[in-house]
N, CA, C and O atoms as a CHARMM CRD file, in Angstrom:
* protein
*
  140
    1    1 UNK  N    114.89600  99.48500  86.49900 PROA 1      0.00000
    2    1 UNK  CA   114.04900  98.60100  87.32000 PROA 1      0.00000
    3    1 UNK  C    114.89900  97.88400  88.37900 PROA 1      0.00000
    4    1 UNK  O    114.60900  97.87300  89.57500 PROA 1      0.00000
    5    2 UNK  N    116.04600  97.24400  87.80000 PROA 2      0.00000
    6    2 UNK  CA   116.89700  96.69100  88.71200 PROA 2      0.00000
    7    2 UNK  C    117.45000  97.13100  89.86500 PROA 2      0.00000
    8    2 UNK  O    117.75600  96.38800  90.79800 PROA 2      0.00000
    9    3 UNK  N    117.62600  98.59700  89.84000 PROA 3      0.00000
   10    3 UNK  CA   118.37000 100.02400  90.48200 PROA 3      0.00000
   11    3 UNK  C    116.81900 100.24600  91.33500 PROA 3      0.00000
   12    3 UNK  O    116.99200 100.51100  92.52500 PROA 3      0.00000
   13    4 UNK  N    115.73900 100.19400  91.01300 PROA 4      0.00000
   14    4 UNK  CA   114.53200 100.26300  91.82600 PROA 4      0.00000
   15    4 UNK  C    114.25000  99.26200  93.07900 PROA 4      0.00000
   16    4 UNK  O    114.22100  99.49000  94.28800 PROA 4      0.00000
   17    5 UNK  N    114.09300  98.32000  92.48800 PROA 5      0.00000
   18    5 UNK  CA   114.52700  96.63500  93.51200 PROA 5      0.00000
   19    5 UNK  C    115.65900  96.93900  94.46500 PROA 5      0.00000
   20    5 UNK  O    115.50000  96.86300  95.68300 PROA 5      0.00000
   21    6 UNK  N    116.54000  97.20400  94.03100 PROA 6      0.00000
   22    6 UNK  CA   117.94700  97.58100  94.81800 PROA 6      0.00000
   23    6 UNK  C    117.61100  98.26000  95.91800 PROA 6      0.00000
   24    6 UNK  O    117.63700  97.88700  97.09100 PROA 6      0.00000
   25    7 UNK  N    117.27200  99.35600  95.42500 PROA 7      0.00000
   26    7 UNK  CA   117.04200 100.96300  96.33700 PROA 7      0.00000
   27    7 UNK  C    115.82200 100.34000  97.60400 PROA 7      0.00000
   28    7 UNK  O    115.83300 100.58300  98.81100 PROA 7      0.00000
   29    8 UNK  N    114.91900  99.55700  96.89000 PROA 8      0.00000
   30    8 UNK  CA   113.38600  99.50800  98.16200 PROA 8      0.00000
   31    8 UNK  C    114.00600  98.29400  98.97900 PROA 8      0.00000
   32    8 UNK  O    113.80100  98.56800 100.16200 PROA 8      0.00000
   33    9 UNK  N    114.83200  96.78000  98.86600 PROA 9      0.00000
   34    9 UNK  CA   114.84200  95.94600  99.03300 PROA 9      0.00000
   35    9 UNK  C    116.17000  96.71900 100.62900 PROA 9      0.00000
   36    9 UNK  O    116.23500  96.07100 101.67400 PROA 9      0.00000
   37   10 UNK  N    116.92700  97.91100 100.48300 PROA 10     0.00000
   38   10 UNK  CA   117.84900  98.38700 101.02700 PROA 10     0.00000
   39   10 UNK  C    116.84300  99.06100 102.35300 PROA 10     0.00000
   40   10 UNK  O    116.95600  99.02800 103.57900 PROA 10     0.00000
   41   11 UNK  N    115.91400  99.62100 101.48700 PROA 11     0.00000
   42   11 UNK  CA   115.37400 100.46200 102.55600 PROA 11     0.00000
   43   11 UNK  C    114.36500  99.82200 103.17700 PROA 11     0.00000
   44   11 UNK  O    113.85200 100.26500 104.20500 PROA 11     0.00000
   45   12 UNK  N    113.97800  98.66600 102.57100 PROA 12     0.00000
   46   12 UNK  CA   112.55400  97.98100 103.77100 PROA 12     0.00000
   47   12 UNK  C    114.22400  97.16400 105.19500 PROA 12     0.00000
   48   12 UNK  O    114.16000  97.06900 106.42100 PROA 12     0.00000
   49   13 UNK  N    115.43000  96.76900 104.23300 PROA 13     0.00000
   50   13 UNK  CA   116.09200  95.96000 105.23100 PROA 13     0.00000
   51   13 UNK  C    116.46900  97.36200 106.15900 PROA 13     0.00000
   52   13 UNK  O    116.54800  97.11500 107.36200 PROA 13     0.00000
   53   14 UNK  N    116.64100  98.37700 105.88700 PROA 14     0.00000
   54   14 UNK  CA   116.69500  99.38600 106.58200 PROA 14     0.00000
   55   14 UNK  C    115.80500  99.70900 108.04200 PROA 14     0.00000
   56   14 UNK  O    115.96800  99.86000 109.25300 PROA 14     0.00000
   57   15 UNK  N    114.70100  99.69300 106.93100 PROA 15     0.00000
   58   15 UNK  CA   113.12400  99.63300 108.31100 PROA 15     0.00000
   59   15 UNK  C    113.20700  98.62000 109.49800 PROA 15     0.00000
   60   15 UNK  O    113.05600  98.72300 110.71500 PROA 15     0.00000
   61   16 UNK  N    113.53000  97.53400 108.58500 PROA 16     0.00000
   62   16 UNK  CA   113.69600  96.37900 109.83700 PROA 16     0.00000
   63   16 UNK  C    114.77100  96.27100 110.51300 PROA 16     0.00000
   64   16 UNK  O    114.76900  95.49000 111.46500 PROA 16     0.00000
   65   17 UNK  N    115.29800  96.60600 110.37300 PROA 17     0.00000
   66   17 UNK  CA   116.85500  97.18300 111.23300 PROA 17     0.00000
   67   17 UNK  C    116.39800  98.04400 112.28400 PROA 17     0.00000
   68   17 UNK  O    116.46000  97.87600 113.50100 PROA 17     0.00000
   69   18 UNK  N    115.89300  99.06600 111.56400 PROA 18     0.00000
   70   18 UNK  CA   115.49200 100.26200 113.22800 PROA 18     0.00000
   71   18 UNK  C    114.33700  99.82100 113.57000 PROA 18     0.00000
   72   18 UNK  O    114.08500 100.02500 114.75800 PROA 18     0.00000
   73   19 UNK  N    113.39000  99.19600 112.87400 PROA 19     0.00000
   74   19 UNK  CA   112.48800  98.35200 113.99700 PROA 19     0.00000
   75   19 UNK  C    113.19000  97.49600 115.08000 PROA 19     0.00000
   76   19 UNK  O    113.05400  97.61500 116.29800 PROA 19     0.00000
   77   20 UNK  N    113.96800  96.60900 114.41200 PROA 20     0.00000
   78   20 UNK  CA   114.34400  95.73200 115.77800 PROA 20     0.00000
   79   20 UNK  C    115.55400  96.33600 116.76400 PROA 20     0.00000
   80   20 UNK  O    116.01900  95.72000 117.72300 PROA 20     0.00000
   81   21 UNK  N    116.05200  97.94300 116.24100 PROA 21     0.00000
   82   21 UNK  CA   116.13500  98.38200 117.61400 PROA 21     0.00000
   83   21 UNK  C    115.68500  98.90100 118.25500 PROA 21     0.00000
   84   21 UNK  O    115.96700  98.94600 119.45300 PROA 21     0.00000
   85   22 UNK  N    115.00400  99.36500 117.82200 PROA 22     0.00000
   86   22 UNK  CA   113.99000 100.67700 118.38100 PROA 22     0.00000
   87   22 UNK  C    113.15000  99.19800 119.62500 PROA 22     0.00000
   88   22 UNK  O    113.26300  99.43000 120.82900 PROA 22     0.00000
   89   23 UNK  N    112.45900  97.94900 119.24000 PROA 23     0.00000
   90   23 UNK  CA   111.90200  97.27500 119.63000 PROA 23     0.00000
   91   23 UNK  C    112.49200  96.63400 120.98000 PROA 23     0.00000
   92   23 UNK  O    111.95100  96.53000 122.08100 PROA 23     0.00000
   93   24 UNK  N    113.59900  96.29000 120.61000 PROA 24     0.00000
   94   24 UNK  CA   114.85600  95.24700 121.59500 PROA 24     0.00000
   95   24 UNK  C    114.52000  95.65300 122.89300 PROA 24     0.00000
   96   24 UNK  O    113.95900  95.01900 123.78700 PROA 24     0.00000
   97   25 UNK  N    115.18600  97.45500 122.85500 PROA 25     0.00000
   98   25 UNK  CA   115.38900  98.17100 124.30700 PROA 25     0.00000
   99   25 UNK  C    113.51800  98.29000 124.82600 PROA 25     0.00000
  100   25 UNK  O    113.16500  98.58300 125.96900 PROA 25     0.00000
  101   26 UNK  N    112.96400  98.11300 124.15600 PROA 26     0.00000
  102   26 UNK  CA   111.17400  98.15400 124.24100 PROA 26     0.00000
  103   26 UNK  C    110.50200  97.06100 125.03500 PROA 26     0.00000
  104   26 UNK  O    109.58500  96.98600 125.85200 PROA 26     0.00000
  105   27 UNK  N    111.62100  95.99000 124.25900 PROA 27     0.00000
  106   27 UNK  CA   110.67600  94.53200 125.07600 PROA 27     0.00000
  107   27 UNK  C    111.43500  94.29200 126.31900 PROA 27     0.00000
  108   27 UNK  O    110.92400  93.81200 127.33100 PROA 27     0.00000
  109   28 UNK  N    112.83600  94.69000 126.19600 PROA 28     0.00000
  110   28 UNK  CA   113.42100  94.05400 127.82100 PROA 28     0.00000
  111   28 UNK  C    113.28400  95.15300 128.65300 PROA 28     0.00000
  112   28 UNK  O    113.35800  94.86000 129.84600 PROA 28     0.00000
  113   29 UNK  N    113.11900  96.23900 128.42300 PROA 29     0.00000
  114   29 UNK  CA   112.37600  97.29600 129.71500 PROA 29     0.00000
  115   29 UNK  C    111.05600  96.72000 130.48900 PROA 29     0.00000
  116   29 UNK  O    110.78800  97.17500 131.60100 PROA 29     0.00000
  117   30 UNK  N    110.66600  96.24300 130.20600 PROA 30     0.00000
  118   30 UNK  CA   108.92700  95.24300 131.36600 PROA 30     0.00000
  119   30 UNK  C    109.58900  94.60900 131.62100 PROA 30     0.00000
  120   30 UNK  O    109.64700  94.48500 132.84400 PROA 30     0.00000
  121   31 UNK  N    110.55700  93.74600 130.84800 PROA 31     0.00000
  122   31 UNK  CA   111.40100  92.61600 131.88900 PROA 31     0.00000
  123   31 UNK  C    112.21800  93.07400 133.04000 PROA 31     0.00000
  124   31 UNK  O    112.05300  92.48800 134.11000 PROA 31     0.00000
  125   32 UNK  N    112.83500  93.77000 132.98800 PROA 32     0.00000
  126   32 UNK  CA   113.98900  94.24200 133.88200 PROA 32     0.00000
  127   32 UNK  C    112.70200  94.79400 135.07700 PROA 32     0.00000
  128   32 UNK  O    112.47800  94.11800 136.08100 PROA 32     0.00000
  129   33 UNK  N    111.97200  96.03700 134.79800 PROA 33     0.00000
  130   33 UNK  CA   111.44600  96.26100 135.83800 PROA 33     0.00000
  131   33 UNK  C    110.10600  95.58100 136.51400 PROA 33     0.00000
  132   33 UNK  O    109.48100  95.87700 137.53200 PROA 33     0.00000
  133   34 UNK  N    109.87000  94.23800 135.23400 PROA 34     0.00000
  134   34 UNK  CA   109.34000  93.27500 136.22800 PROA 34     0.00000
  135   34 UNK  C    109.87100  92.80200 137.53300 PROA 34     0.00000
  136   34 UNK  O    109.54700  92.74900 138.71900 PROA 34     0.00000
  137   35 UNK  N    111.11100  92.39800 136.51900 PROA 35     0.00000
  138   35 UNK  CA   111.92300  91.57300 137.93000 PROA 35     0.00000
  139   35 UNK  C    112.63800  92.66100 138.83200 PROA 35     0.00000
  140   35 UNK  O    113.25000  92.31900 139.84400 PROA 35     0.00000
């Protein structure tokens, strides 16, 4: 169970990791070619 927690708690911080890069270069692209 402990080794279960481990493994999902790795891979959701995983998800949110390549969410917020995948996102970053996403949100300042309208900015840049706003301005």
């Amino acid at each position: 169970m402990l080794d279960l927690l481990g493994s999902t708690s790795y891979g959701i911080l995983a998800i949110v990791v390549v969410v917020v890069v995948v996102r970053a270069p996403l949100l300042h692209l309208p900015t840049t070619r706003s301005v």
